[in-house]
C-alpha positions as CSV (number, residue, x, y, z in Angstrom):
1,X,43.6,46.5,-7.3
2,X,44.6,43.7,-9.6
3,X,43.8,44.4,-13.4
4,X,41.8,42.4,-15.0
5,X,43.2,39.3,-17.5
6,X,43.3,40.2,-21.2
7,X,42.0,38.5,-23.1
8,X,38.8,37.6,-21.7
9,X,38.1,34.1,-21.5
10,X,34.7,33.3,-20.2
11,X,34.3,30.4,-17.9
12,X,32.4,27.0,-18.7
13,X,29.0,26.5,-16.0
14,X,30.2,22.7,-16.7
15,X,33.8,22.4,-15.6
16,X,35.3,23.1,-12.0
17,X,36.3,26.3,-11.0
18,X,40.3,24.3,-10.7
19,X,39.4,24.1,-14.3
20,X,38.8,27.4,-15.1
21,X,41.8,28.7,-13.6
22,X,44.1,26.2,-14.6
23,X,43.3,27.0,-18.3
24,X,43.9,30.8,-17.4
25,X,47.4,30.1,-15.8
26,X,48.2,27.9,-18.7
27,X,47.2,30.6,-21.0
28,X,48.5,33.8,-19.9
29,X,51.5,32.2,-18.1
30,X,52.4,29.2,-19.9
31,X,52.8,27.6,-16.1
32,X,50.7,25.4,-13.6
33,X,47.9,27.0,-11.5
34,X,49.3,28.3,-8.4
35,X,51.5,31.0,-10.4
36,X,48.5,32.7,-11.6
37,X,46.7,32.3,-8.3
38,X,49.3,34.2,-6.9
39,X,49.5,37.0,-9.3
40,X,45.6,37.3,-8.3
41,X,46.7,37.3,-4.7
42,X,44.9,34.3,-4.3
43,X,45.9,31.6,-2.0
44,X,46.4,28.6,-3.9
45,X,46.0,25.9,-0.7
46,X,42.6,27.8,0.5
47,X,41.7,28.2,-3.3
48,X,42.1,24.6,-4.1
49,X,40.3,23.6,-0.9
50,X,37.3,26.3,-2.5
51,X,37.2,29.1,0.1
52,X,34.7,31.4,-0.5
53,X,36.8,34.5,-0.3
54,X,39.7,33.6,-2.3
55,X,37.2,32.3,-4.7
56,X,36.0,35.9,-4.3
57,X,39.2,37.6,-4.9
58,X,39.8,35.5,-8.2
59,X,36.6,36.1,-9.8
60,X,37.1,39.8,-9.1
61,X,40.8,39.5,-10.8
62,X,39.4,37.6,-13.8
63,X,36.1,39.7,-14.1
64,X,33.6,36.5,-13.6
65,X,30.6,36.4,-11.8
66,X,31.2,35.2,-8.0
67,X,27.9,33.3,-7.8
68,X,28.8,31.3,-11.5
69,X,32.2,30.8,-10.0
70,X,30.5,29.4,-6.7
71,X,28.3,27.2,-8.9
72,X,31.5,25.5,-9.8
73,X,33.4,25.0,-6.7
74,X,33.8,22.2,-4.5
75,X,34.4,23.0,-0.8
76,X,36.2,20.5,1.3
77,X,36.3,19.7,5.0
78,X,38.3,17.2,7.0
79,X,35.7,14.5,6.4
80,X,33.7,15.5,3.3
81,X,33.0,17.7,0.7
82,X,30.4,20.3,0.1
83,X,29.0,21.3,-3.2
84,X,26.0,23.8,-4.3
85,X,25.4,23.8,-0.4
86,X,25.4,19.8,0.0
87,X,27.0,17.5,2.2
88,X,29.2,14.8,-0.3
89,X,31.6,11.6,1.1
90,X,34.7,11.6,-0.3
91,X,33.8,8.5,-2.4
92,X,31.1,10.1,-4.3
93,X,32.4,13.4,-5.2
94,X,36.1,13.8,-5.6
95,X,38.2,17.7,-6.0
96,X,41.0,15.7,-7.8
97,X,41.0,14.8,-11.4
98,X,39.8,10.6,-11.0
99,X,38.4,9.8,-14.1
100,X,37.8,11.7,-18.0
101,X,36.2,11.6,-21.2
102,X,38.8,11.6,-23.8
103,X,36.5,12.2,-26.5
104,X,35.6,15.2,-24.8
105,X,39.0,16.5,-24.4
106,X,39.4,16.1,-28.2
107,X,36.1,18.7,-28.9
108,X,37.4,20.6,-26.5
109,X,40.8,21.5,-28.5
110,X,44.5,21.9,-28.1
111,X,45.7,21.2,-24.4
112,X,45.0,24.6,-23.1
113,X,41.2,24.4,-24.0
114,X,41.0,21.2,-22.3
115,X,38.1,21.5,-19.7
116,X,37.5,18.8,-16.2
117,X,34.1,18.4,-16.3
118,X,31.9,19.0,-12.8
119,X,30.4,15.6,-13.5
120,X,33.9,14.0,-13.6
121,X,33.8,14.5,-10.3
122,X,31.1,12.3,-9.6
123,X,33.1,8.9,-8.9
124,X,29.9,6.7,-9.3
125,X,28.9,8.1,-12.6
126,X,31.9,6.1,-14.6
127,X,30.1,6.6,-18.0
128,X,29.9,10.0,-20.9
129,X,26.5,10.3,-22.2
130,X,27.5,12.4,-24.7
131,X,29.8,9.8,-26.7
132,X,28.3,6.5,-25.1
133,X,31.7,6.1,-23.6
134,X,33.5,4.8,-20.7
135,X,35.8,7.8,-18.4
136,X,39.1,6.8,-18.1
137,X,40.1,6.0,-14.5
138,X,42.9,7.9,-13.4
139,X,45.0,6.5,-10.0
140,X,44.0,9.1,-7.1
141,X,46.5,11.7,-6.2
142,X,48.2,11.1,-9.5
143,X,46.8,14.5,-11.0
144,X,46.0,17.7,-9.9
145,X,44.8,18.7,-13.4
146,X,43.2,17.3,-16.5
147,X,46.5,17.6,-18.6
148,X,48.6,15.9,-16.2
149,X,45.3,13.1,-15.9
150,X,45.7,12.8,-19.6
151,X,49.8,12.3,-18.9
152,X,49.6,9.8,-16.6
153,X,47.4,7.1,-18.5
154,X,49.9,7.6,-21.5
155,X,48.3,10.8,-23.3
156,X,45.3,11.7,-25.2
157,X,45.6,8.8,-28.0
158,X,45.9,6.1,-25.8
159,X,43.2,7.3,-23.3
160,X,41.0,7.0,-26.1
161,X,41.9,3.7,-27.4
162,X,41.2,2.5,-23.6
163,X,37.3,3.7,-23.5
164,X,34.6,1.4,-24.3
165,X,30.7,1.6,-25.4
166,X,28.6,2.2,-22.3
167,X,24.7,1.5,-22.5
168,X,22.2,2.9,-20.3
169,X,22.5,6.5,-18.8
170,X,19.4,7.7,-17.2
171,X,20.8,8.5,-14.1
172,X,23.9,10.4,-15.7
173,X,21.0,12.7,-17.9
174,X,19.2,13.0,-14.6
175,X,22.4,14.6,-12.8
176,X,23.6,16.4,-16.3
177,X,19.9,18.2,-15.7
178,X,20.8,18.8,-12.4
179,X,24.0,20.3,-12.3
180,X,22.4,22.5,-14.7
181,X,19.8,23.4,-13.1
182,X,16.9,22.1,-15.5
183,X,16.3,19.0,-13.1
184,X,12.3,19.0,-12.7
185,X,11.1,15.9,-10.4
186,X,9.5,16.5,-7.5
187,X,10.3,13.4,-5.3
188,X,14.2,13.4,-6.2
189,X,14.4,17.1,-6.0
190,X,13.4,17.3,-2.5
191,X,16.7,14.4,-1.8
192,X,20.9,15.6,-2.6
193,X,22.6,14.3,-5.5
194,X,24.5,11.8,-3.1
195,X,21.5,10.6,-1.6
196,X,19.7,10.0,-5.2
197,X,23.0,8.4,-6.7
198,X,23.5,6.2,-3.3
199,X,20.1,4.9,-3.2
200,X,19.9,3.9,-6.4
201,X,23.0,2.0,-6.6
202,X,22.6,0.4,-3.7
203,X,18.9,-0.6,-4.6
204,X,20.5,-1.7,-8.3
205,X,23.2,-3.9,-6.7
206,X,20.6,-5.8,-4.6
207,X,18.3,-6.8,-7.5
208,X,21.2,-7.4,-10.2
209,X,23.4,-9.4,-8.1
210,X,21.7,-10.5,-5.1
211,X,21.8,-10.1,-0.9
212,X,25.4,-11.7,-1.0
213,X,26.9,-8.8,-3.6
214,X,29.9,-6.8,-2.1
215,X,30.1,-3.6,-3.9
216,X,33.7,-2.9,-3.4
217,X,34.0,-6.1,-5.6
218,X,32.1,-5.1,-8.2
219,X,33.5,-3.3,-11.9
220,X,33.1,0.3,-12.0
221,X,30.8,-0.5,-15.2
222,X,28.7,-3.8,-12.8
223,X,28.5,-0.2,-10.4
224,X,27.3,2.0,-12.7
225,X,24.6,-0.6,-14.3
226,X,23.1,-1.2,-10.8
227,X,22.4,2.3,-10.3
228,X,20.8,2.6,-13.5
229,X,18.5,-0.3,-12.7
230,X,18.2,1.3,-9.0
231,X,17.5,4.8,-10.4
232,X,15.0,3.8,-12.9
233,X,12.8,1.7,-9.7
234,X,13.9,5.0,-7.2
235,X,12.5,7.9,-9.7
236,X,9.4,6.2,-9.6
237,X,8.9,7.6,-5.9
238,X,8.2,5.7,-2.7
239,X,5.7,3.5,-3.5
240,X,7.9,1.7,-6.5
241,X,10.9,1.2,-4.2
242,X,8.6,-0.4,-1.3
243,X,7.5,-2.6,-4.0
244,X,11.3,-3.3,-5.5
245,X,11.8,-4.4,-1.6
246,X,9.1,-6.9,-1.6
247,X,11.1,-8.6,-5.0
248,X,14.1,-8.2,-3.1
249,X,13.0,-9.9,0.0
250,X,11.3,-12.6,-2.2
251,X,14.1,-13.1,-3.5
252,X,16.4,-13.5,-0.6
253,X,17.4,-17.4,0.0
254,X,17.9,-17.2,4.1
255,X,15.7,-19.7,5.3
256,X,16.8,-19.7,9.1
257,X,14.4,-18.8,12.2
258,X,17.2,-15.9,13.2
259,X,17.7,-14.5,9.4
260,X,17.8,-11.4,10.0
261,X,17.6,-7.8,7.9
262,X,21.0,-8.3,6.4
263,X,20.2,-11.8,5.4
264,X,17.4,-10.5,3.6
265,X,18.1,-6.9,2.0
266,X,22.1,-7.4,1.6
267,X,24.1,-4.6,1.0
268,X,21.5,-2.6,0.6
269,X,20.7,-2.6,4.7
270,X,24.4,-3.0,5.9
271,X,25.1,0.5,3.9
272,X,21.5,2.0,5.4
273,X,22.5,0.3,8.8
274,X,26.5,0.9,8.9
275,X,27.8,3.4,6.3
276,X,25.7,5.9,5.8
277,X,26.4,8.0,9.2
278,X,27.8,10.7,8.1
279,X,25.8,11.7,5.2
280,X,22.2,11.5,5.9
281,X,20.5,8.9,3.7
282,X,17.6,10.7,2.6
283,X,14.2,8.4,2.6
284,X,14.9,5.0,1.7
285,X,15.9,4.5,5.2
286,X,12.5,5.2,6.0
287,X,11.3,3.0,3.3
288,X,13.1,-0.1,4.4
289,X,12.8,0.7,7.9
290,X,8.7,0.4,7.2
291,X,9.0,-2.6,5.2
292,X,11.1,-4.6,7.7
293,X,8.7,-3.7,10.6
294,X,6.1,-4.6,8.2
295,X,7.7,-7.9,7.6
296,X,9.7,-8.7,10.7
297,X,8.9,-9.0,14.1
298,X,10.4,-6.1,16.5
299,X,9.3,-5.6,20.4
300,X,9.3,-1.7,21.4
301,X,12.6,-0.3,22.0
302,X,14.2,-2.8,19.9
303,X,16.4,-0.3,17.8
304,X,16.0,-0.5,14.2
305,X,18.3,1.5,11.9
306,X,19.3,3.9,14.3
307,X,15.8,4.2,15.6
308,X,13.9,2.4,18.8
309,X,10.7,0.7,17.5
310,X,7.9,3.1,19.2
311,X,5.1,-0.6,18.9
312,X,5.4,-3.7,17.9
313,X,3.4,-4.3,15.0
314,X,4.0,-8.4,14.0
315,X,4.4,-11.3,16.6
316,X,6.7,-14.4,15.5
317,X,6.2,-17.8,17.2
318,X,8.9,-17.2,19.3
319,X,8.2,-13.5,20.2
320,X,4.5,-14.9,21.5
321,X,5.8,-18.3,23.4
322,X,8.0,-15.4,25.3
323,X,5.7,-13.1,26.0
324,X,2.8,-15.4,26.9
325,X,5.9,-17.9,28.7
326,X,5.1,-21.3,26.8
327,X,7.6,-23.6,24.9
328,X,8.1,-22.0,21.9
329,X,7.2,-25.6,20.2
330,X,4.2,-25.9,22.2
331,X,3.0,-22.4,21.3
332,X,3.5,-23.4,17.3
333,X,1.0,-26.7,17.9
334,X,-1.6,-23.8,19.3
335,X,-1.4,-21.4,16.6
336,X,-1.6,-24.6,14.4
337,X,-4.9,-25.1,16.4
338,X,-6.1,-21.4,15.9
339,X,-5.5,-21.9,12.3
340,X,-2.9,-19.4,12.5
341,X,0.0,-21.5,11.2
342,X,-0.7,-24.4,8.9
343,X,-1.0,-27.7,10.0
344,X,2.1,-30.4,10.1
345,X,4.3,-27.1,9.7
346,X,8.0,-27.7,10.6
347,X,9.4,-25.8,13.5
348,X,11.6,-24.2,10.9
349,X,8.7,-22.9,8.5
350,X,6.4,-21.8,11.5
351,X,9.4,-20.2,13.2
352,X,9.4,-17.8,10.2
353,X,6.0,-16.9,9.9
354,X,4.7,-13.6,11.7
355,X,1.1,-12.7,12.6
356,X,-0.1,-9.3,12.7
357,X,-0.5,-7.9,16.4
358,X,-4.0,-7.1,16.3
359,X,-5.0,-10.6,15.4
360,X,-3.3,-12.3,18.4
361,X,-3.2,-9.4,20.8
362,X,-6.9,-11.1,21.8
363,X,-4.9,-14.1,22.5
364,X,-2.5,-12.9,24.9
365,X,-4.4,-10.8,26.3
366,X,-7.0,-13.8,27.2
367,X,-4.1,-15.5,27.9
368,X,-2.7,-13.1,30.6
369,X,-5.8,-12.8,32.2
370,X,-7.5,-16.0,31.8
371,X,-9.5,-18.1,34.5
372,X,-8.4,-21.8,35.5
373,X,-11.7,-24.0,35.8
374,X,-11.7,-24.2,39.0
375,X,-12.8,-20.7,39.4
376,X,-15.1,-21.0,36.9
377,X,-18.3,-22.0,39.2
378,X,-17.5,-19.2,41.6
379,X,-17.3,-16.7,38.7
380,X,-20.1,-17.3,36.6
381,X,-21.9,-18.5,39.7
382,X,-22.9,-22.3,38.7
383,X,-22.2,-25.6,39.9
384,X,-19.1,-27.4,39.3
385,X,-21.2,-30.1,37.1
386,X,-22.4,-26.7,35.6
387,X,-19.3,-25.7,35.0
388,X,-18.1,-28.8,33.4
389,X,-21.0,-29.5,31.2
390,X,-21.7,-25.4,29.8
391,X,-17.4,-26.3,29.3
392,X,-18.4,-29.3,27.4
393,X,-20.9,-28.0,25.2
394,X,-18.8,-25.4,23.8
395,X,-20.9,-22.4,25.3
396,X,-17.8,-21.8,27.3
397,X,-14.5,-22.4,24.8
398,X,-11.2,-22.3,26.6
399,X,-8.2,-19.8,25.5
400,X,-6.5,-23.2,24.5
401,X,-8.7,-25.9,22.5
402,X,-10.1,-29.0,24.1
403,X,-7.8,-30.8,21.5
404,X,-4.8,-29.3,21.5
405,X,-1.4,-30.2,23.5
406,X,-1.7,-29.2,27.2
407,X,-5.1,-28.3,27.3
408,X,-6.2,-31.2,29.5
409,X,-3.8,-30.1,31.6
410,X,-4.2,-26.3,31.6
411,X,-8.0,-25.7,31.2
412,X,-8.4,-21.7,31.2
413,X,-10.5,-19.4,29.9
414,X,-11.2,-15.9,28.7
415,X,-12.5,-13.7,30.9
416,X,-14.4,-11.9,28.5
417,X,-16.2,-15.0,27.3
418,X,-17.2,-15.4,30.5
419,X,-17.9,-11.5,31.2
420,X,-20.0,-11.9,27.8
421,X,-22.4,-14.6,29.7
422,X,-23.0,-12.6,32.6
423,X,-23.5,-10.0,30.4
424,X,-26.1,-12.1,28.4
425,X,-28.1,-12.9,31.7
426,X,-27.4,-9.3,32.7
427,X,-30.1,-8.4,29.7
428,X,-32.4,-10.6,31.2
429,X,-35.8,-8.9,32.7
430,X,-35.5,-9.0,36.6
431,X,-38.0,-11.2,38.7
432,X,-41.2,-9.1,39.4
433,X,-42.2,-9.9,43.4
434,X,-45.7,-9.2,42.5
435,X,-45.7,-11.9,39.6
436,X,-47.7,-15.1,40.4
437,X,-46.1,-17.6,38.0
438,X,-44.1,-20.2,39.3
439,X,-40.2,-20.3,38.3
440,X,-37.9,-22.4,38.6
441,X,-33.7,-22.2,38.2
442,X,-32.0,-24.1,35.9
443,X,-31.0,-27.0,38.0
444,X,-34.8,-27.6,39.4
445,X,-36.1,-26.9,35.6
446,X,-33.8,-29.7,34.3
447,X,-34.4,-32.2,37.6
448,X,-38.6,-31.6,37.4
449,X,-38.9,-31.5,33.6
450,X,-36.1,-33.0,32.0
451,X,-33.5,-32.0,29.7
452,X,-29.8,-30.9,30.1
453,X,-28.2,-27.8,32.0
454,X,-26.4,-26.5,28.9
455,X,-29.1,-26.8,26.4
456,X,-31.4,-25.3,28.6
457,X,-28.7,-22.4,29.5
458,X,-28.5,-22.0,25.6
459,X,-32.1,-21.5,25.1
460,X,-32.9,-19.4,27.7
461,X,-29.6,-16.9,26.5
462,X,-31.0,-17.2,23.3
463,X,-34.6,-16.7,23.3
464,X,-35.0,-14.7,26.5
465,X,-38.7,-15.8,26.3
466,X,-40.1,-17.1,29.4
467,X,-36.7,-16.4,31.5
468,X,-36.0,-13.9,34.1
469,X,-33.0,-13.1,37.1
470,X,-33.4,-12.3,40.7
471,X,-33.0,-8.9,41.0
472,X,-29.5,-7.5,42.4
473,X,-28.0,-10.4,40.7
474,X,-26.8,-11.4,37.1
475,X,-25.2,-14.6,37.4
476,X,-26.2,-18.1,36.6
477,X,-27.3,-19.0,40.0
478,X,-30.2,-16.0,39.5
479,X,-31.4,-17.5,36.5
480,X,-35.0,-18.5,36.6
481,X,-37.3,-19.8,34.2
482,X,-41.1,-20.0,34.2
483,X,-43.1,-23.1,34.6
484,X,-45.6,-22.5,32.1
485,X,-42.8,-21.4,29.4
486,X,-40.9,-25.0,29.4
487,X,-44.8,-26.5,29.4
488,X,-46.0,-24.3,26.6
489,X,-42.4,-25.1,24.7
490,X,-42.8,-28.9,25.4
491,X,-46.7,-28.8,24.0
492,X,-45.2,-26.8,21.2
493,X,-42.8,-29.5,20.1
494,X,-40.0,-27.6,21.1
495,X,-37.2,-29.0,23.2
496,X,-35.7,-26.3,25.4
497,X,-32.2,-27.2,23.6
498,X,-33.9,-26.5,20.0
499,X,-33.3,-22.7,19.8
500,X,-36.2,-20.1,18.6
């Protein structure tokens, strides 16, 4: 069994486990890493790439704690990175020395006491909230250890020389607390540190610099800004990043029919939509998934961030004129009519506007199963000039207005309007054989005693006094009214057309 290093040098919870040994090698052997690694036994290849059991086998050689050493230890795969048993992309959380804190280094001591920080490794937190301080960047693959980082960028004076103030910092205290375990927030505890860290920077970039921002072209210090505008928004939970979408959307200056999710939440949608597959991207997917089908206008099965829409939950002008098959120009003049789209509105502006489903599902669906005219009179069992006059009065409106483009020439109507009048004279008392008072239907009442079909048709569905239907029937053709009701309303005063 290996002996145990003398002296003991205790291990720092806030530097890699790399860290730790290199300071050990450089100690007790005055060389690089690998030569005490292999004095341990200790593969230096499977160590560097943090194997659990030659992690194992050094912290039994240097008498440390395995699970402290774990803490500390960065596992890597062929596509990404594990750490404290979470998935990380290469671009977030790095193994290799890629930025510093010169000021750090200096506290820290001579060379051998010189410690790479855990939260180094985290390539989108450029700042040190300890000193207010900007890391050094360091070229990737140019060090495998914080004194040869320090080397390359001209040595310890010079690294410091090259830092600058840094404001802000609420998302580096946030990850400082996490790392050490003190983090208390419900809502980002349940997410990984990548997911947090993404979210918020993405969110940040969008409201700092606007849909058109690329973030590779952005400073490392523009970066690090966004996410602490995103992460102050994103601790606030759910409900404050739904509403940082709605200023983002607001924002956004696409004005075309076809703009589309990218045109309106920028990079923050093409990372959601296109590089965030192999790291889950926690819930803001979910978030911006909601508000876009809040917003926009997706059929079922349409697939929406990785997701087919389960039901359509907005109509646009065009998504109606296709599923109800009318010009898509003709379909804006109706809405227009319904009220649904302001009047005189461009074919741009009304283009853009959506209508909640359950406000014109009614309309396509009396659409679909609407009634020409001409089998009106067969349906509600009346007359043609019936028809035409109950049509003209309004007691029968058509699924398109009287007014409006094409109605003359496609007169239709809903079949529950007209299932609602049968209905109405369905209510009415049935015809008693036995009763001796004379009645009369509509079109005799209105020939023998005046007055016009509709009005009369009005009255009767209104008051129900003095009307009856032939029993076994309930359409307008078994509508009969008494004799001695019209006479007792026309001694009254009352015109049958004057309501109760």
């Amino acid at each position: 069994m290996t002996k145990l290093l003398t002296p003991y040098i205790p291990y720092d919870a806030a530097e890699t486990v790399q860290s730790y040994a290199a300071r050990l090698s450089f100690f007790h052997t005055g060389q690089g890493t690998s030569r005490l690694l292999e004095d341990c036994g200790v593969r230096p290849a499977r160590f560097a790439a943090g194997h659990h059991d030659e992690v194992a086998k050094f912290a039994a050689a240097v008498g440390e704690d395995i699970s402290g050493l774990q803490a500390g230890t960065v596992r890597t795969y062929s596509r990404y990175n594990s750490f404290r048993e979470e998935d990380f992309s290469r671009n977030v959380l790095s193994t290799h020395v890629r930025q510093f804190c010169p000021h750090c280094l200096r506290e820290d001591g001579p060379p051998a006491e010189w410690r790479h920080r855990l939260i180094w490794c985290f390539l989108p937190i450029p700042i040190c909230l300890r000193h207010r301080s900007s890391l050094v960047e360091v070229t990737p693959g140019d060090a495998a250890d914080i004194r040869d980082a320090v080397a390359c960028v001209g040595g310890l004076d010079v690294a410091e020389t090259s830092t600058s103030y840094a404001e802000g910092g609420r998302h580096v205290a946030w990850l400082q607390a996490r790392l050490s375990s003190s983090a208390r927030h419900g809502w980002l505890d349940e997410q990984s540190i990548e997911q947090v860290l993404n979210a918020s920077e993405m969110l940040g970039i969008v409201l700092e610099h606007g849909q058109g921002a690329r973030p590779g072209r952005l400073s490392r210090q523009e970066r690090s800004s966004a996410s602490e505008t995103g992460f102050g928004i994103y601790e606030e939970g759910a409900d404050a990043v739904y509403g940082a979408l709605d200023e983002i959307r607001r924002s956004a200056s696409a004005t075309a029919v076809h703009a589309g999710p990218l045109a309106m939440y920028g990079s923050l949608y093409d990372w959601l939509d296109r590089r965030s597959q192999l790291i889950a991207a926690g819930p803001v997917r979910d978030i911006l998934r909601e508000h876009i089908l809040n917003h926009d206008a997706y059929a079922p099965g349409e697939r929406l961030l990785g997701e087919p829409v389960a039901q359509r939950r907005l109509h646009s002008v065009i998504s109606l004129a296709t599923t109800l098959k009318v010009n898509r120009r003709r379909m804006s003049r109706l809405l227009q009519k319904l009220g649904l789209v302001p009047e005189g509105a461009t074919d741009g502006e009304s283009g853009r506007l959506v209508f909640p489903v359950e406000e014109v599902e009614q309309l396509i669906k009396d659409y679909e199963t609407a009634i020409p005219l001409a089998l009106v009179p067969e349906y509600i069992g009346g007359t043609q000039s019936q028809t035409l006059a109950l049509y003209r009065a309004g007691v029968l409106p058509p699924v398109i207005p009287a007014d409006a483009p094409g109605a003359v020439r496609r007169v239709i109507f809903a079949r529950r309007v007209l299932d609602d009048l049968l209905s109405q004279i369905g209510e009415l008392p049935p015809l008693d054989d036995t009763q001796h008072e004379k009645v009369l239907s509509i079109g005799e009442a209105c020939q023998r005693h005046g007055g016009r079909a509709e009005d009369l048709t009005q009255a009767v569905l209104a008051r129900k006094d003095g009307a009856f239907r032939l029993p076994g029937d309930a359409r307008l053709h078994a509508v009969r009214v008494s004799v001695s009701g019209l006479a007792a309303a026309r001694n009254s005063g009352r015109h049958v057309s004057d309501g109760p």
